[in-house]
N, C-alpha and C positions, 0 to 999 in steps of 0.2 A: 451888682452894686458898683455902683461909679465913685472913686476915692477922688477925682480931680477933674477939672472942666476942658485941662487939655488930651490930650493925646494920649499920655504916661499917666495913666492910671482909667482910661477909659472902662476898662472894667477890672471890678478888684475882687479878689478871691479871698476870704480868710478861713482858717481852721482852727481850734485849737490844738493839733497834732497832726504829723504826714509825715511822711518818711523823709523825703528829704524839698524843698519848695520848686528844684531845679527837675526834681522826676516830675512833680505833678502837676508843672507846667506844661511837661513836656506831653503829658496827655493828653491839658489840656488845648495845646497848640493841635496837634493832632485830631481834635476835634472840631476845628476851625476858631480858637479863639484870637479874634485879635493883635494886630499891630498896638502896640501898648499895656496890654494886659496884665496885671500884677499879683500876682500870687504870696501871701504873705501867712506864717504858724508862726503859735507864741511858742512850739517846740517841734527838731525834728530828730526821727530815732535815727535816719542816716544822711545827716548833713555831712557835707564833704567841704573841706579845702583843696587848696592847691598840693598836687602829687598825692591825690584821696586820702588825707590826712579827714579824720573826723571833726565836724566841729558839732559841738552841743548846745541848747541853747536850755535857759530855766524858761519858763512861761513869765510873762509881764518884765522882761529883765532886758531883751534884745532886739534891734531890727532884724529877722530872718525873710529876709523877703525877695520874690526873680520877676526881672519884668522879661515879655519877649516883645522879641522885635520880629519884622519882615519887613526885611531892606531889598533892597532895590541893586546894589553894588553886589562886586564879584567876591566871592567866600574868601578870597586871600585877605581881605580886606577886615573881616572880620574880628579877628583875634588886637586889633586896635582897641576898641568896643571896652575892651577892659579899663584899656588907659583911659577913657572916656568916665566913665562911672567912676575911679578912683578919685580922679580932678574934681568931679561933681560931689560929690560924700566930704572931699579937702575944703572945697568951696563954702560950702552951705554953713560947714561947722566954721568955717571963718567968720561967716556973713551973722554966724549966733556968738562970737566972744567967744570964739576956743581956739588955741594957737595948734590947729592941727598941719600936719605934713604927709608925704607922700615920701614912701621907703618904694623905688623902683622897683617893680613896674608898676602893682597896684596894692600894696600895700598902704591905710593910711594910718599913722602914727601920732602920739601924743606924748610928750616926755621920754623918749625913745621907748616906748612900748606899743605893742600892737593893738588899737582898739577895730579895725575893721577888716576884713578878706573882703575877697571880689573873684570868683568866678566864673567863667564864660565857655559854651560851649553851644554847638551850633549842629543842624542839620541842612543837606543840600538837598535838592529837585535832582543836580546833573552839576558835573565839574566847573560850571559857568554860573550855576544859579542857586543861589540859599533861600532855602525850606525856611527855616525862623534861627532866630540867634535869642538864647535864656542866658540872661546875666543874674546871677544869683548875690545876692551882698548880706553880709555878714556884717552887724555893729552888734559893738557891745554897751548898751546905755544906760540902765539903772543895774546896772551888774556892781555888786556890794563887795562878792570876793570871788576870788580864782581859786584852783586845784594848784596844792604845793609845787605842781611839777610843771604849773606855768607864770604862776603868779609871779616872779620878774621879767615878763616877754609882754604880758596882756594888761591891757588897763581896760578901763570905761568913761562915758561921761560923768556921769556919776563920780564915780573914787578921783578923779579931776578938779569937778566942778562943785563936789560938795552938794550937788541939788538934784529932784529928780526932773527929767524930763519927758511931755508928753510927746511917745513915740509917734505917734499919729502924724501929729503937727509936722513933727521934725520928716517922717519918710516925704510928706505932702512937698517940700521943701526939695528935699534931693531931689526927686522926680520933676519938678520944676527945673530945678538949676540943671538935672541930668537931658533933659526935653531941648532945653534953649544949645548945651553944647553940641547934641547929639543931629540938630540939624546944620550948626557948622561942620560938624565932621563932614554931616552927608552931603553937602555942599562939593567938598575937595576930595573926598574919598582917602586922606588921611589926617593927621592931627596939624596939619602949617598952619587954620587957624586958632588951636588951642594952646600950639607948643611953647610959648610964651612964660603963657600963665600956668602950664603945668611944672615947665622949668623950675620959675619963680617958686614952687611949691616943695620943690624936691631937696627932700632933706639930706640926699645924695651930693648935692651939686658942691662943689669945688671943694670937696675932704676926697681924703685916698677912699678907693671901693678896694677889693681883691676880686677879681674875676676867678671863677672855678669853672674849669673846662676839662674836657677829657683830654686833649693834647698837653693841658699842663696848670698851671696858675700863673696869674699875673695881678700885679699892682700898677694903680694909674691914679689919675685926678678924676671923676664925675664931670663934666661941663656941661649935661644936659640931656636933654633928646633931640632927635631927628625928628622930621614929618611922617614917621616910617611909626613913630614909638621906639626905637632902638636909643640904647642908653651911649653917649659919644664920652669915649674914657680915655683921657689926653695918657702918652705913653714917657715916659722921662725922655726919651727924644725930640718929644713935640709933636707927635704924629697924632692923628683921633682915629681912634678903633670905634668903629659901630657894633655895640653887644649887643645879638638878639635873640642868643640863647644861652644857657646855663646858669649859675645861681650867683647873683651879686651879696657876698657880705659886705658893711660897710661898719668902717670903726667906731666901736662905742654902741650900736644896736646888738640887740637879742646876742648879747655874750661877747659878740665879738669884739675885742679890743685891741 
């Protein structure tokens, strides 16, 4: 089945269950599917987040969906890809009248709560050459309520917007808006033409963050990202650290105040 007349979604896969959409891409890459291919279940029994945290989905309630890719650029390049899709997911729901934001790196957000994840995860041929990259994305859209023990962290478009939304339309959308960034990326080989507008999106940008590292913690200002994706966090001396690993809180999101 073909969801789109571009590229991104040239052939689209659906279920009503599968264990998780990023394994069963992974299959099906593996059996030659496709540059663009999209895999999408109204539920999976082992969806994963970021640090294999579970995610769940109800059937008709969420976008659980992975597209894969085979690019052309070298695998370091890769783990950008996320930043990519997060901006796109930010984008779209703008372009529909919803004031959504981007919680660094791919988190996107709405009333400081989480409506979306995004994870990416890749195979190589050889140190030089990627096998395929599954970006798997995670929205939550006609989702009515959460489990007590997330319901102040997670929101929906729905409990937002008050309406329901046709998922269809809406993934048709991303994939679109995700297609047009995803050849400027490959353009430059990393995000200098996007980092503008992903900037402009970051709900991070000019509030304190706390950086958490194993060398220690720190507090800074957000200013942005780099062409790299790295988060630049002005330090009270005035210096800019490029963050490109460990966990960014930021004040007033998911507890942290």
């Amino acid at each position: 089945m073909q969801l789109s007349s571009g590229w991104a979604g040239c052939e689209f896969y659906y279920e009503e269950e599968t264990d998780s959409t990023n394994l069963w891409l992974k299959r099906l890459a593996r059996e030659g599917a496709p540059h663009g291919a999209v895999a999408m279940a109204e539920r999976q029994t082992a969806g994963r987040g970021r640090r294999g945290n579970q995610w769940e989905t109800l059937p008709g309630t969420a976008i659980a969906m992975s597209i894969l890719l085979r690019p052309s650029f070298a695998p370091v390049h890769a783990p950008k890809l996320t930043l990519v899709m997060g901006l796109s997911v930010a984008q779209t729901l703008r372009e529909e009248g919803v004031k959504a934001w981007i919680k660094w790196p791919n988190d996107v957000v709405i009333n400081k709560k989480k409506l979306c994840g995004i994870l990416t995860e890749m195979s190589v041929k050889t140190p030089e050459a990627i096998d395929y990259v599954i970006i798997g994305t995670g929205l939550n859209v006609n989702v009515e309520e959460f489990p007590p023990e997330v319901s102040s962290v997670a929101t929906s478009l729905k409990l937002e917007t008050g309406k329901d939304w046709d998922r269809m339309e809406l993934l048709k959308k991303i994939l679109y808006t995700f297609s047009e960034n995803y050849e400027k990326f490959s353009e430059t080989e990393d995000l200098s033409l996007l980092r503008d507008a992903y900037s402009g999106l970051l709900i991070n940008r000019q509030k304190k963050v706390r950086i958490l590292e194993d060398a220690g913690n720190w507090e800074g200002i957000a200013r942005g990202i780099n062409q790299e994706g790295e988060l630049m966090v002005e330090k009270e001396d005035g210096s800019l650290t490029a963050v490109s690993a460990g966990e960014v809180s930021v004040r007033g999101l998911y507890g942290y105040i």
